[in-house]
C-alpha positions in Angstrom: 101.9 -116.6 -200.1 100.2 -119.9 -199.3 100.9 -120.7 -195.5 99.7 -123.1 -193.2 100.6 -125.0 -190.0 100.3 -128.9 -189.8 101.7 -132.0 -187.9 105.5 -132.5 -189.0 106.0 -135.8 -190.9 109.0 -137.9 -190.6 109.8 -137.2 -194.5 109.8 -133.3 -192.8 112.5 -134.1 -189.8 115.8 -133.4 -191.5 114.4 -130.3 -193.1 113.2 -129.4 -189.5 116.9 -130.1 -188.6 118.6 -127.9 -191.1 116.5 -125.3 -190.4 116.9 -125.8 -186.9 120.2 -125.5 -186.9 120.2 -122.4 -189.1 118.1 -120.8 -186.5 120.3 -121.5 -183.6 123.5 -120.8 -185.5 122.1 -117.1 -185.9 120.9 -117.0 -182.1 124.3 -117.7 -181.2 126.0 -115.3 -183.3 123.9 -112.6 -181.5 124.7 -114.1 -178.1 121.6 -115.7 -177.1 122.7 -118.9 -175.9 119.2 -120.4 -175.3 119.2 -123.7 -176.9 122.6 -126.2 -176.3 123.2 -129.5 -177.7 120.5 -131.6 -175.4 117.8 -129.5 -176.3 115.8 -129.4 -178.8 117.8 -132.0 -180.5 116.8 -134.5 -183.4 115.5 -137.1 -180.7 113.4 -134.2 -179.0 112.5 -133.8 -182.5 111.4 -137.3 -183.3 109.8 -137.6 -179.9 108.1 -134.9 -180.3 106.9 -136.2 -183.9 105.9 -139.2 -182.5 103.8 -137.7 -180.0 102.0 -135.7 -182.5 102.8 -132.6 -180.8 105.3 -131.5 -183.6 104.2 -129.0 -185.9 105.4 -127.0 -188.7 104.8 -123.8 -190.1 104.7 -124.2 -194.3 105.1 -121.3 -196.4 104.9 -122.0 -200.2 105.2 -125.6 -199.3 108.4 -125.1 -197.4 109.5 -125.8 -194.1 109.6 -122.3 -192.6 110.0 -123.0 -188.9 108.5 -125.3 -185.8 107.2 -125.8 -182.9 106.3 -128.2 -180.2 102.7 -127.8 -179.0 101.0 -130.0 -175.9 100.1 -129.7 -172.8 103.5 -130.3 -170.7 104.4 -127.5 -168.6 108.3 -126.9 -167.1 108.2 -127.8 -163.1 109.8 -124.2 -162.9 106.5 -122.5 -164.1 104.9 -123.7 -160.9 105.8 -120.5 -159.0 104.4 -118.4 -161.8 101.1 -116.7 -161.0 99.2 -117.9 -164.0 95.7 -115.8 -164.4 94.1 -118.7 -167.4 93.5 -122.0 -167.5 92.9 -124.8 -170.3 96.2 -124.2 -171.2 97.6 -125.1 -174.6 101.7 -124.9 -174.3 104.2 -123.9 -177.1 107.8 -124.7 -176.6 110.8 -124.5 -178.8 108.8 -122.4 -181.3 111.8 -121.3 -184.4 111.4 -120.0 -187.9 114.0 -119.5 -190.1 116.5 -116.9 -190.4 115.8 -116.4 -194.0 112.4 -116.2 -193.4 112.6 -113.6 -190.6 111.6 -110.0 -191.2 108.5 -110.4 -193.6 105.6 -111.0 -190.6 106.0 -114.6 -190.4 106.9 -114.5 -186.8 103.2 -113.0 -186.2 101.3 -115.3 -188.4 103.1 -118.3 -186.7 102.1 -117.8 -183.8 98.5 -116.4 -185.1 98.1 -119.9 -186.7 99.0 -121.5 -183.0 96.3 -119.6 -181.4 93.8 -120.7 -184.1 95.0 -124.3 -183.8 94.2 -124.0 -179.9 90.7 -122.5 -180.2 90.1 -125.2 -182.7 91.3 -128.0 -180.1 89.6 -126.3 -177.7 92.1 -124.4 -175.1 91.3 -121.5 -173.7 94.4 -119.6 -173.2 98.5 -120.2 -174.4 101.2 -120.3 -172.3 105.0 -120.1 -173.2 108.1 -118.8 -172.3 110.8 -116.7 -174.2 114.6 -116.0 -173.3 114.8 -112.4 -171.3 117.7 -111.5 -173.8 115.4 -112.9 -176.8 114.4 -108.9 -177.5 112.6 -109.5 -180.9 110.7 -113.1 -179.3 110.0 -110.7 -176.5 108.4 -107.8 -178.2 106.8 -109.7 -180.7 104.9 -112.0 -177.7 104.1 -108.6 -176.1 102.7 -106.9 -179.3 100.3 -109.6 -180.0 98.7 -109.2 -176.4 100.4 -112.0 -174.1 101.0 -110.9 -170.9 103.9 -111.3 -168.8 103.6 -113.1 -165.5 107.1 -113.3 -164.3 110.8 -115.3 -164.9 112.1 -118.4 -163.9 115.4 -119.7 -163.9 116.5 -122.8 -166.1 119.9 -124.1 -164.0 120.6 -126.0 -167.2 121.7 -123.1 -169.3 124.7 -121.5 -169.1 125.7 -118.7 -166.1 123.9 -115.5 -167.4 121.5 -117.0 -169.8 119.5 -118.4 -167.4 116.1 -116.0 -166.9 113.3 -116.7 -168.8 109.8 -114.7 -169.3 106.9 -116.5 -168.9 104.0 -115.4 -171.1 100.0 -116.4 -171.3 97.2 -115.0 -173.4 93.4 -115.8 -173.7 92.5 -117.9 -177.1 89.8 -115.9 -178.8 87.3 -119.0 -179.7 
């Protein structure tokens, strides 16, 4: 299997799209109601793009999943008691459902840390829904550590808690 993770190119966005909205089709069947109609959307998507902060994970040459990577941090992480700094950020990481279950999830987010050390952070920062069991365990298997929850008032009542999560990039 030939995988790698690069900038997402326009010619990429409404692959990114269908296999966006695979992913959150299957979140929603299982009841975890973390992503809505305002975001991630398409324009997220494009901005995103545009920013050069979108990124995709290929696998075969296939559009296997994405993620947003930068430096922006939610205003609700600002109670959280970070322990790094030089903080690369991931947000609205995804891989497809019919990708899941073969170690892809791992090697995504192995290839993010990579990326990071390359551009020279020194630690990851992200957050994962508290109901999102297998994002949960998987961030917590490859060493991040939890530093607490915030609350995004934008989701729905009961989906709201979300688990913040750092980890040192090995340079």
């Amino acid at each position: 299997m030939n995988i790698h993770l690069i900038k997402a190119t326009r010619e990429q966005l409404d692959t990114i799209m269908d296999v966006y909205i695979r992913c959150k089709k299957d979140l929603d069947e299982k009841g975890l109601l973390q992503w809505n109609d305002e975001y991630p959307s398409r324009e997220y998507f494009e901005e995103e793009m545009d920013n050069g902060n979108l990124y995709v994970l290929m696998v075969d040459e296939e559009v296997a999943g994405s993620a947003t990577l930068n430096e922006w941090q939610s205003p609700e992480w600002s109670e959280i008691p970070w322990q790094l700094d030089n903080e690369w950020v991931i947000h609205a990481l995804f891989l497809d459902p019919l990708q899941q279950g073969k170690g892809l999830g791992k090697t995504f987010m192995e290839k993010c840390e990579e990326l990071a050390g390359e551009k020279g952070y020194r630690s990851i920062r992200l957050d994962a829904y508290y109901r999102n069991t297998g994002a949960n365990t998987l961030y917590e298997k490859m060493g991040y550590e939890y530093r607490g929850s915030v609350y995004f008032t934008s989701k729905p009542e009961g989906h709201q808690e979300y688990r913040c999560y750092e980890k040192a990039v090995n340079l």
